[in-house]
ZARO-425721 format. One record per residue: residue number from 1; x, z, y of N, C-alpha, C, O in turn. Coordinates in Angstrom, 1 decimal. Atoms other than C-alpha are relative to their C-alpha. Layout:
<pts>
<i NUM | n_east X | n_up Z | n_north Y | ca_east X | ca_up Z | ca_north Y | c_east X | c_up Z | c_north Y | o_east X | o_up Z | o_north Y>
...
</pts>
This chain:
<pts>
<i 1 | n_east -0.4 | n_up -1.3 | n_north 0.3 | ca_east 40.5 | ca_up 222.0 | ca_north -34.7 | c_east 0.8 | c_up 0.6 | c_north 1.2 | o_east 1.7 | o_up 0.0 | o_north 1.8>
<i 2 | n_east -0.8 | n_up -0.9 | n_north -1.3 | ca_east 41.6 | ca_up 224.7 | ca_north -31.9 | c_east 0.8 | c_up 1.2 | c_north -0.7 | o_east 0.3 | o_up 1.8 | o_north -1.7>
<i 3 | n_east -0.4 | n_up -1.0 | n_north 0.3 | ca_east 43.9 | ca_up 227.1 | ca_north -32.4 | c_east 0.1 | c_up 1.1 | c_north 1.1 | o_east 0.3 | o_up 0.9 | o_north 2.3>
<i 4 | n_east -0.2 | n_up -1.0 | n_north -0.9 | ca_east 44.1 | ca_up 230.6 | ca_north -31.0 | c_east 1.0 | c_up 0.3 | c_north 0.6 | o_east 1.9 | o_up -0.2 | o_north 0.0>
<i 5 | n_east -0.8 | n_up 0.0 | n_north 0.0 | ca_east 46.5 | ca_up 232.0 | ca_north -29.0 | c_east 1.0 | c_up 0.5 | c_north -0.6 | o_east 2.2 | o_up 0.1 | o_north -0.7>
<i 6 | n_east -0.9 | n_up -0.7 | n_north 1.4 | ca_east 47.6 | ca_up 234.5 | ca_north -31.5 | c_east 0.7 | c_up -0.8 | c_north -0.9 | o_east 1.8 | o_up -0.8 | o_north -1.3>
<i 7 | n_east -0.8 | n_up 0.9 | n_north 1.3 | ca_east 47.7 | ca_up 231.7 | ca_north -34.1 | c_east 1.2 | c_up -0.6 | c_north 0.7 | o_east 2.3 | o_up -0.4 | o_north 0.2>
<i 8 | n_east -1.2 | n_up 0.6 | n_north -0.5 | ca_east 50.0 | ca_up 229.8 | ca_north -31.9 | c_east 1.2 | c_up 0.6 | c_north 0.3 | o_east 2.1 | o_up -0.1 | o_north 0.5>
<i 9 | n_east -0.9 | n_up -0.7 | n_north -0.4 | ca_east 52.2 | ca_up 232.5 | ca_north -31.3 | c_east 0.8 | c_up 1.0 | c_north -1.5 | o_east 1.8 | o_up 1.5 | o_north -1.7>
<i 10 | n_east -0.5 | n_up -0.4 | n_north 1.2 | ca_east 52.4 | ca_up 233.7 | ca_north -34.9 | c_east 1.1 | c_up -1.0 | c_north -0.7 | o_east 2.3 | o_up -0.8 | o_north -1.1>
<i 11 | n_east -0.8 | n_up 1.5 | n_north 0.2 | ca_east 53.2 | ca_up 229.6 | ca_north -35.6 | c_east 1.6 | c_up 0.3 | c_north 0.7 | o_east 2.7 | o_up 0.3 | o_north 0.0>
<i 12 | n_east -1.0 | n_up 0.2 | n_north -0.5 | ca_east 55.8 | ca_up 229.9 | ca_north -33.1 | c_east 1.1 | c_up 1.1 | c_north -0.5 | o_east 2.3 | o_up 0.7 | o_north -0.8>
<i 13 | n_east -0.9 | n_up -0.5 | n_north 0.6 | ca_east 57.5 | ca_up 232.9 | ca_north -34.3 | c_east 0.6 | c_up -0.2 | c_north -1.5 | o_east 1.8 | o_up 0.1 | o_north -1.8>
<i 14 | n_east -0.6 | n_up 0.5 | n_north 1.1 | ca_east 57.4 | ca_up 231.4 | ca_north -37.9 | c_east 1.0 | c_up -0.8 | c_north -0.2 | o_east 1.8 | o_up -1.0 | o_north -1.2>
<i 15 | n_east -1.2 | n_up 0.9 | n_north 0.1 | ca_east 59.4 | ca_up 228.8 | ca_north -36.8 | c_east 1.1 | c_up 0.4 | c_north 0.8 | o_east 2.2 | o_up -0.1 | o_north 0.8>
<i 16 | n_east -1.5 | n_up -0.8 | n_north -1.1 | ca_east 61.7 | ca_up 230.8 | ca_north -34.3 | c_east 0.0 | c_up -0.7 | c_north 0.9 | o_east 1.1 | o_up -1.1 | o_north 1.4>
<i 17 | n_east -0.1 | n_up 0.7 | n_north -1.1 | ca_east 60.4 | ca_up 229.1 | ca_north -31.7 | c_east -0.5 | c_up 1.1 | c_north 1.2 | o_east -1.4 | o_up 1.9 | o_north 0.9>
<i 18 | n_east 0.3 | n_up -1.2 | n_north -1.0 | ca_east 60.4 | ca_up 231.3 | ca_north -28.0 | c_east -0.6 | c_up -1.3 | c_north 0.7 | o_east 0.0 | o_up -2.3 | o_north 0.8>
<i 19 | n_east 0.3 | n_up 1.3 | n_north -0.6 | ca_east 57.8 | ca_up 228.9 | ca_north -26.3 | c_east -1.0 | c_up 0.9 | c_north 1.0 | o_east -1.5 | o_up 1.9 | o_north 0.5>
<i 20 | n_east 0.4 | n_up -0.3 | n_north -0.7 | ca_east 56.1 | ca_up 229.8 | ca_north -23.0 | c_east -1.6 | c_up -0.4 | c_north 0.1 | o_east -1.9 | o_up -1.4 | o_north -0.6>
<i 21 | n_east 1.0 | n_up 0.2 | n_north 0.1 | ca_east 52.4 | ca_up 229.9 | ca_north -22.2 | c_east -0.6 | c_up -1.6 | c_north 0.5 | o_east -1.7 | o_up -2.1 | o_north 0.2>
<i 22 | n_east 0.6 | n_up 1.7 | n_north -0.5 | ca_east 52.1 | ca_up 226.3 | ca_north -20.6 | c_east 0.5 | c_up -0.8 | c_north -1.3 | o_east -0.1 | o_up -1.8 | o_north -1.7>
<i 23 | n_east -0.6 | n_up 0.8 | n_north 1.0 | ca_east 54.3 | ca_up 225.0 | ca_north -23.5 | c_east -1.1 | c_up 0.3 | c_north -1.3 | o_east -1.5 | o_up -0.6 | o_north -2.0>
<i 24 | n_east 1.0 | n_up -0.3 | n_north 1.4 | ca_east 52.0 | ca_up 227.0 | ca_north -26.2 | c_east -1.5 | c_up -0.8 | c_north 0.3 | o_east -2.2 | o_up -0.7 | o_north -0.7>
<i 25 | n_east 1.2 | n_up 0.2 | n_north 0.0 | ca_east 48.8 | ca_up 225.4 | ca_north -24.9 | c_east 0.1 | c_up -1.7 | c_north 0.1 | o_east -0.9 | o_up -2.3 | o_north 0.0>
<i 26 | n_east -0.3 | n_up 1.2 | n_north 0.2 | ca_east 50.3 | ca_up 222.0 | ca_north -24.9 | c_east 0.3 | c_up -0.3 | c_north -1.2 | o_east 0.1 | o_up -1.4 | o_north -1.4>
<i 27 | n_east -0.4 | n_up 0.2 | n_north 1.1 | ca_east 51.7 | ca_up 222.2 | ca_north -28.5 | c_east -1.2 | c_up 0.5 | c_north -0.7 | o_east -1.0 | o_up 0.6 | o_north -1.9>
<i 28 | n_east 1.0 | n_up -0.4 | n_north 0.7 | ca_east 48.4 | ca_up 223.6 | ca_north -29.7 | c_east -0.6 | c_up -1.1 | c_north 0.0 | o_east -0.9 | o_up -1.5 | o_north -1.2>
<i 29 | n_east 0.4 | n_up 0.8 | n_north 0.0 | ca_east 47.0 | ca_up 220.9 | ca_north -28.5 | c_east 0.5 | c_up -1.4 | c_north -0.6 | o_east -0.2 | o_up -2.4 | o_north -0.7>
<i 30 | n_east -0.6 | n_up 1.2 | n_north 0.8 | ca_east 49.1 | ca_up 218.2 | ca_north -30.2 | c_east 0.1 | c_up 0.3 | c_north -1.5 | o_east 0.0 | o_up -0.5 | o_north -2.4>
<i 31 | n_east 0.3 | n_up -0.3 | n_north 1.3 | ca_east 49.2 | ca_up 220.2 | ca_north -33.2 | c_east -1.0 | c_up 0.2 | c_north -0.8 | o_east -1.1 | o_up 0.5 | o_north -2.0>
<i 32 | n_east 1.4 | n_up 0.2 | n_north 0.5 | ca_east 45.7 | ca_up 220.0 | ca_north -33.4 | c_east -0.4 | c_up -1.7 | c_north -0.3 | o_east -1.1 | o_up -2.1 | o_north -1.2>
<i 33 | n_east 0.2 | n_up 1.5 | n_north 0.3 | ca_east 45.7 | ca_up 216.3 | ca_north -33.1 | c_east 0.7 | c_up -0.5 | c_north -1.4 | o_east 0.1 | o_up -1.1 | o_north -2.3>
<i 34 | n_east -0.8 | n_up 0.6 | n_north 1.2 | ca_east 48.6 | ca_up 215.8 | ca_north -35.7 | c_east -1.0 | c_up 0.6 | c_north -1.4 | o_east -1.3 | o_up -0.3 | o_north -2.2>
<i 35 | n_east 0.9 | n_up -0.5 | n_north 0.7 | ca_east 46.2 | ca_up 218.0 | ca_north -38.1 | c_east -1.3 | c_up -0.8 | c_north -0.1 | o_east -1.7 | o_up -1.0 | o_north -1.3>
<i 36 | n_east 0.8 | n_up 1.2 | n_north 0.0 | ca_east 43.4 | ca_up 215.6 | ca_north -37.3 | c_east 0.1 | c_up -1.0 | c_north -0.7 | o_east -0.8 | o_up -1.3 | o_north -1.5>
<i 37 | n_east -0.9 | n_up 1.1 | n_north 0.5 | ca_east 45.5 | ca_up 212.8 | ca_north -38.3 | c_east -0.2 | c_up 0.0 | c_north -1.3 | o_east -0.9 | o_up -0.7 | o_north -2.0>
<i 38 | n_east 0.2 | n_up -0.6 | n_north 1.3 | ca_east 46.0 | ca_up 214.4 | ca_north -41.3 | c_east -1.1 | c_up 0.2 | c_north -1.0 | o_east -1.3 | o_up 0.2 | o_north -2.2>
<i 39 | n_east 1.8 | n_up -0.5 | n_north 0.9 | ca_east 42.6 | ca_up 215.1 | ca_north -42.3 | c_east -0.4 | c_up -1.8 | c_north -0.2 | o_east -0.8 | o_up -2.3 | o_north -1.2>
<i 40 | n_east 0.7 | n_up 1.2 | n_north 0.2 | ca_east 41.9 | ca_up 211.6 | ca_north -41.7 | c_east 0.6 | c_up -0.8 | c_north -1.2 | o_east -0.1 | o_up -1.5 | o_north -1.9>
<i 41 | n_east -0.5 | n_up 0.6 | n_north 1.2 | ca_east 44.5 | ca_up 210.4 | ca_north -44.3 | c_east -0.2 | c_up 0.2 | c_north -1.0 | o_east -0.2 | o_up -0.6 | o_north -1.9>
<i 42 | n_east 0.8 | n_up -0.3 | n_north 1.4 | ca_east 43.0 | ca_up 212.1 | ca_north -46.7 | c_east -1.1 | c_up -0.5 | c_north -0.6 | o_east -1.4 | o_up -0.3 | o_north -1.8>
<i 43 | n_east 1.4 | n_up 0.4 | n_north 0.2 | ca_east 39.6 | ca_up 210.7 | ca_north -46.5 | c_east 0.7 | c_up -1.8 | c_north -0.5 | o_east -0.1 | o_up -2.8 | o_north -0.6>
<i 44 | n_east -0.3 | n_up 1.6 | n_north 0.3 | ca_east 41.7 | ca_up 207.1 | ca_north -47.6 | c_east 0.0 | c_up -0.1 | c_north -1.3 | o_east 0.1 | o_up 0.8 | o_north -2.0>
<i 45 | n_east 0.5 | n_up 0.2 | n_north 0.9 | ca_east 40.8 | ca_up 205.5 | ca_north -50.1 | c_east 0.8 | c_up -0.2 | c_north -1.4 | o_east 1.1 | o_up -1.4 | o_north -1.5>
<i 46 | n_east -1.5 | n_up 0.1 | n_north 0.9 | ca_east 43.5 | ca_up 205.7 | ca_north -53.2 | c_east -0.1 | c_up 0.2 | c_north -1.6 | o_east 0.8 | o_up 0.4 | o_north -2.4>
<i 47 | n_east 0.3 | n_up -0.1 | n_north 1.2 | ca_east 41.6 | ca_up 205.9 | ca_north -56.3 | c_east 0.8 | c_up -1.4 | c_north -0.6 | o_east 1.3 | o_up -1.2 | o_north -1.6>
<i 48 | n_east -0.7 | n_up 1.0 | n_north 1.0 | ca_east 43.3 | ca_up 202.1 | ca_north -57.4 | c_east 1.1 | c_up 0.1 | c_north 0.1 | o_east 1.8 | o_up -0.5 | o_north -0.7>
<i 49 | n_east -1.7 | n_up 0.0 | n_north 0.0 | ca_east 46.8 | ca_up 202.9 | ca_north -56.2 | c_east 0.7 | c_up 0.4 | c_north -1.1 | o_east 0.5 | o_up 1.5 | o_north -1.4>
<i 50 | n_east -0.5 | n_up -0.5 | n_north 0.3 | ca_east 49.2 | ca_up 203.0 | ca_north -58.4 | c_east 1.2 | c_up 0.7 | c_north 0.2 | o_east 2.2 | o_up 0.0 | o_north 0.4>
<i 51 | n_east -0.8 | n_up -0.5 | n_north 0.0 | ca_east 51.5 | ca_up 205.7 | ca_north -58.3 | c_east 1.3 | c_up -0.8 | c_north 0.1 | o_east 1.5 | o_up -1.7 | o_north -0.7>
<i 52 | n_east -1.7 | n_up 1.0 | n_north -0.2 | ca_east 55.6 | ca_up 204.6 | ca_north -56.8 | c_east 0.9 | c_up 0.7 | c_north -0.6 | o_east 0.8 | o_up 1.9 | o_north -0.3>
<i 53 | n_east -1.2 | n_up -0.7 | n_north -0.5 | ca_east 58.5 | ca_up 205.8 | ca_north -57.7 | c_east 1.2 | c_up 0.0 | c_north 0.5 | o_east 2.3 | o_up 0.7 | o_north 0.4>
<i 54 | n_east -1.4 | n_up 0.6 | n_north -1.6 | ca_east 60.4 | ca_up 203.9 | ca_north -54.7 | c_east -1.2 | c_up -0.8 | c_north 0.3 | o_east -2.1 | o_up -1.3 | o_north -0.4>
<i 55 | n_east 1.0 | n_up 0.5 | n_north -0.7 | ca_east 58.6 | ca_up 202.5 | ca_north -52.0 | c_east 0.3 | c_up -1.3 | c_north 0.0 | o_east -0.6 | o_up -2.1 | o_north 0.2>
<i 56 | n_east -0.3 | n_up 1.4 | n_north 0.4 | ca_east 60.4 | ca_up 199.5 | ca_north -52.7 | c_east 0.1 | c_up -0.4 | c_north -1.4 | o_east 0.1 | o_up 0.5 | o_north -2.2>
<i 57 | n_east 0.0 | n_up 0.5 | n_north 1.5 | ca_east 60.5 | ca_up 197.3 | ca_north -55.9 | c_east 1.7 | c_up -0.3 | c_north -0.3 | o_east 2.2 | o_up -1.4 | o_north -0.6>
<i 58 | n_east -1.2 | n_up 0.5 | n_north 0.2 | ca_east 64.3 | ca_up 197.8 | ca_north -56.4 | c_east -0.2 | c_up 0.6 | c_north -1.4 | o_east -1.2 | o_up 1.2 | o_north -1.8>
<i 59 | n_east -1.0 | n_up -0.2 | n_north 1.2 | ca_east 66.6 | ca_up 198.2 | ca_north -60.1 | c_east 0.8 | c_up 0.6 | c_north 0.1 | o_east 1.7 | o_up 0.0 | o_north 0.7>
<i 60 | n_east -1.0 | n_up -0.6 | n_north -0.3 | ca_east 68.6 | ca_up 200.4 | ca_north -60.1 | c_east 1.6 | c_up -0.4 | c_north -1.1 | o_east 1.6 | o_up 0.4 | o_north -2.1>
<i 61 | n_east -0.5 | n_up 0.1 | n_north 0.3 | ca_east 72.0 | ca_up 198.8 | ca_north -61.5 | c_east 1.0 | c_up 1.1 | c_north -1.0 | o_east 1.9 | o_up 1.8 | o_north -0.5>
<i 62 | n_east -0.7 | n_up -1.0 | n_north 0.5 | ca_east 73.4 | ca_up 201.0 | ca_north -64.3 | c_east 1.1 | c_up -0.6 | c_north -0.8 | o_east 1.0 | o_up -1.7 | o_north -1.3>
<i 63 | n_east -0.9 | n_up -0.2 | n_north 0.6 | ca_east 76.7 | ca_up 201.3 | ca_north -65.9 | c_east -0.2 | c_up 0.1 | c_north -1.7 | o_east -1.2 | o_up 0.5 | o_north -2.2>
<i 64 | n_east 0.3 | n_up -0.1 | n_north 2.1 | ca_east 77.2 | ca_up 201.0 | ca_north -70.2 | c_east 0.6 | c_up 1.6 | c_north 0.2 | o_east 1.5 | o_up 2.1 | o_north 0.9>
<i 65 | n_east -0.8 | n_up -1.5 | n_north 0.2 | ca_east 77.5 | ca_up 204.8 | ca_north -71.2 | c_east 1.0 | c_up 0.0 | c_north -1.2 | o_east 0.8 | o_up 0.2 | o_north -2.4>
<i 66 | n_east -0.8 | n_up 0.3 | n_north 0.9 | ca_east 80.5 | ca_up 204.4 | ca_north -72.7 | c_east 1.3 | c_up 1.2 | c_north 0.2 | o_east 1.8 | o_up 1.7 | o_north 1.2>
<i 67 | n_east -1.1 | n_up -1.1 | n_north -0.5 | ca_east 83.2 | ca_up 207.0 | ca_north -73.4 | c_east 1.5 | c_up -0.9 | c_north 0.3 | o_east 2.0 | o_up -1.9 | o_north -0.3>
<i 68 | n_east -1.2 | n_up 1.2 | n_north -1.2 | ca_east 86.4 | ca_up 205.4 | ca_north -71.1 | c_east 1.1 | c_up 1.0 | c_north -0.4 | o_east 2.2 | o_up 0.4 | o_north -0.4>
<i 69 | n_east -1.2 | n_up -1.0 | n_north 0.4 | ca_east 88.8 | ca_up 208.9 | ca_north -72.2 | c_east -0.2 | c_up 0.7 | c_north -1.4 | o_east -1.3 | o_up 0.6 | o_north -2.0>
<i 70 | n_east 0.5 | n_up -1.1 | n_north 1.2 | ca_east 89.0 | ca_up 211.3 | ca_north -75.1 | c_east 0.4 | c_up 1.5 | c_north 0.7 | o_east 1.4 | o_up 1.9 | o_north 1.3>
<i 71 | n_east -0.2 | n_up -1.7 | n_north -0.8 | ca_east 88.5 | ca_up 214.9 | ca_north -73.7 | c_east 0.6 | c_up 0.6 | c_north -0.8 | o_east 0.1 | o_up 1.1 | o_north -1.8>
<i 72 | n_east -0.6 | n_up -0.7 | n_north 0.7 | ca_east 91.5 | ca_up 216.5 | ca_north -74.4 | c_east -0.1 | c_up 1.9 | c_north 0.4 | o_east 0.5 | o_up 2.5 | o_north 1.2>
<i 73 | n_east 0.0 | n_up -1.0 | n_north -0.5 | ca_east 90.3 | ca_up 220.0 | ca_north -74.4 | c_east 1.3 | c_up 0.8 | c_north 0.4 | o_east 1.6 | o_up 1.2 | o_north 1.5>
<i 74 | n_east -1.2 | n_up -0.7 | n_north 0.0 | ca_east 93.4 | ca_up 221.5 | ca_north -75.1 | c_east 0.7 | c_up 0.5 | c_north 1.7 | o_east 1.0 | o_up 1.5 | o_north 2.2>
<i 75 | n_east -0.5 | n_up 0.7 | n_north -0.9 | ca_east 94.7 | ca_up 220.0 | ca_north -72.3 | c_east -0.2 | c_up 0.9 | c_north 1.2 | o_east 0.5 | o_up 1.6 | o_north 2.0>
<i 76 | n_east 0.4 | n_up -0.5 | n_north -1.5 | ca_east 92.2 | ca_up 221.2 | ca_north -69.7 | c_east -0.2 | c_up 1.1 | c_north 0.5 | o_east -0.5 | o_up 1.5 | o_north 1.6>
<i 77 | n_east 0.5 | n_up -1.6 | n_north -0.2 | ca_east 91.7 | ca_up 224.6 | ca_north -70.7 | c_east 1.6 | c_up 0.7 | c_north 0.0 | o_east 1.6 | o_up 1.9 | o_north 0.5>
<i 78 | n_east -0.8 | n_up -1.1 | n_north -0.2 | ca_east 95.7 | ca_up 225.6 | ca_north -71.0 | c_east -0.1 | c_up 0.5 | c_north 1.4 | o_east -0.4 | o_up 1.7 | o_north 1.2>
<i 79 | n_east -0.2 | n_up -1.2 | n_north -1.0 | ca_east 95.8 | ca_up 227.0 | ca_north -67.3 | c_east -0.9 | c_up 0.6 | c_north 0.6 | o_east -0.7 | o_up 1.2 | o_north 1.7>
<i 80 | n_east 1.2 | n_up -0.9 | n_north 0.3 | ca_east 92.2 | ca_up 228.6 | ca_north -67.7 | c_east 0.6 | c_up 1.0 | c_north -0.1 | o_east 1.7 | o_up 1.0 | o_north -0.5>
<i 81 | n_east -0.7 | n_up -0.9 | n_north -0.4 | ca_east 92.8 | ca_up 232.0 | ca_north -66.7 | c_east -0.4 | c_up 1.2 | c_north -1.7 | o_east 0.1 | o_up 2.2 | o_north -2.2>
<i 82 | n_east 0.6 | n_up -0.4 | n_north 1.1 | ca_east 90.6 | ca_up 232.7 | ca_north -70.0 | c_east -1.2 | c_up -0.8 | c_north -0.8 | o_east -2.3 | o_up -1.2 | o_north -0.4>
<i 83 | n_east 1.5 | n_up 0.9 | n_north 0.9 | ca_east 88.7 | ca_up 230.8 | ca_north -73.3 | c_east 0.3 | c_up 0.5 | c_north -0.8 | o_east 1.3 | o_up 1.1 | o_north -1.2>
<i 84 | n_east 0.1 | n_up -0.4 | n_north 1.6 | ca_east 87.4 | ca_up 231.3 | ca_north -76.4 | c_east -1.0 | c_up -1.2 | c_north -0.5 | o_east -2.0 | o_up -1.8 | o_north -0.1>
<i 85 | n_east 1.0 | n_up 1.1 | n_north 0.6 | ca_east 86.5 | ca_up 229.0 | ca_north -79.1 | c_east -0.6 | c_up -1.2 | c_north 1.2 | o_east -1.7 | o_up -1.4 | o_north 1.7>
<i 86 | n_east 0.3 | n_up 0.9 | n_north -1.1 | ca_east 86.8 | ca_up 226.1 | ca_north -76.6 | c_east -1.1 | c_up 0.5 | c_north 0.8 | o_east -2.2 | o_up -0.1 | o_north 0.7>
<i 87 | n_east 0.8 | n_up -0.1 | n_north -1.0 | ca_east 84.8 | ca_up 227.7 | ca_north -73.9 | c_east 0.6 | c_up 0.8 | c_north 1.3 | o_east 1.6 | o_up 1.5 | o_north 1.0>
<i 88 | n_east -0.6 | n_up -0.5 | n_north -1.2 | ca_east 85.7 | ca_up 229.0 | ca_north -70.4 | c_east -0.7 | c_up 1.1 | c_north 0.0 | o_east -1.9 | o_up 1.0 | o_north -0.3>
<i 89 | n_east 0.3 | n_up -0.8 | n_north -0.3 | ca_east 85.4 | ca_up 232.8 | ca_north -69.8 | c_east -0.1 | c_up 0.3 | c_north 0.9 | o_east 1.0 | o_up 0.3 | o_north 1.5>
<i 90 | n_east 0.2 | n_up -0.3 | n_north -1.4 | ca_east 83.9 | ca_up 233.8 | ca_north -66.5 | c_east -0.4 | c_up 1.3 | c_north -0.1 | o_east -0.9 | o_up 1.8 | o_north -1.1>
<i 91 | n_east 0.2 | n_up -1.6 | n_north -0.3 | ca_east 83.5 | ca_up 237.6 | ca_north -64.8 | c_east -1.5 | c_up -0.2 | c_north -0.2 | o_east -2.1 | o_up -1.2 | o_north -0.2>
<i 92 | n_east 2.0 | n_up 0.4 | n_north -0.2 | ca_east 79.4 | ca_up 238.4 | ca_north -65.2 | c_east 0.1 | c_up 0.3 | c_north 1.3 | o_east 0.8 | o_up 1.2 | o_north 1.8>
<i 93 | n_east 0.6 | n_up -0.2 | n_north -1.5 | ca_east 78.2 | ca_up 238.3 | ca_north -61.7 | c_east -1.2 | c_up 0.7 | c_north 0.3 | o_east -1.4 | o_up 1.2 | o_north 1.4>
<i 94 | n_east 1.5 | n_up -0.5 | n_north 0.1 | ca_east 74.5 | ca_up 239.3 | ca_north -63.0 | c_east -0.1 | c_up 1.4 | c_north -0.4 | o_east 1.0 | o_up 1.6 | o_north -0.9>
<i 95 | n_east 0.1 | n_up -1.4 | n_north 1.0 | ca_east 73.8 | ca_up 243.0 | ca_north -64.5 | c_east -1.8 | c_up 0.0 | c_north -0.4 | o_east -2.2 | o_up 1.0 | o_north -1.1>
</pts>
């Protein structure tokens, strides 16, 4: 895959990159390769894999959910600038 110079200069402004004509014809050229690459990973073969969700086989050690205080609302809401019916009043921000 080649890219034009346009495309490369569109690329570069998308990333905010100010890149010179020797520089643009050299990153075309590797961003053509990495795109290659790419293409080729796809053609792998992955129909028996199963799906990860960690690349490693760890456990993740959890905690008992256990309540450790009693939430004293009272408590947390006296210097609330404003509640009602145990809830905190905020300004609207949205219209």
């Amino acid at each position: 895959m080649t890219f034009s110079p346009s495309e490369l200069d569109k690329l570069a402004a998308l990333a905010c990159l100010d890149i010179s004509r020797e520089e643009r014809e050299r990153l075309g050229g590797e961003l053509a390769r990495i795109l290659d690459f790419v293409r080729q990973l796809e053609n792998g073969a992955t129909d028996e894999v199963e799906p990860l969700t960690h690349p490693l086989e760890l456990s993740q050690p959890l905690r008992a959910d256990v309540v450790a205080e009693p939430v004293d609302r009272e408590r947390y809401q006296r210097d609330a600038p404003r509640t009602e019916s145990g809830y905190y009043l905020v300004p609207r921000v949205i219209e």
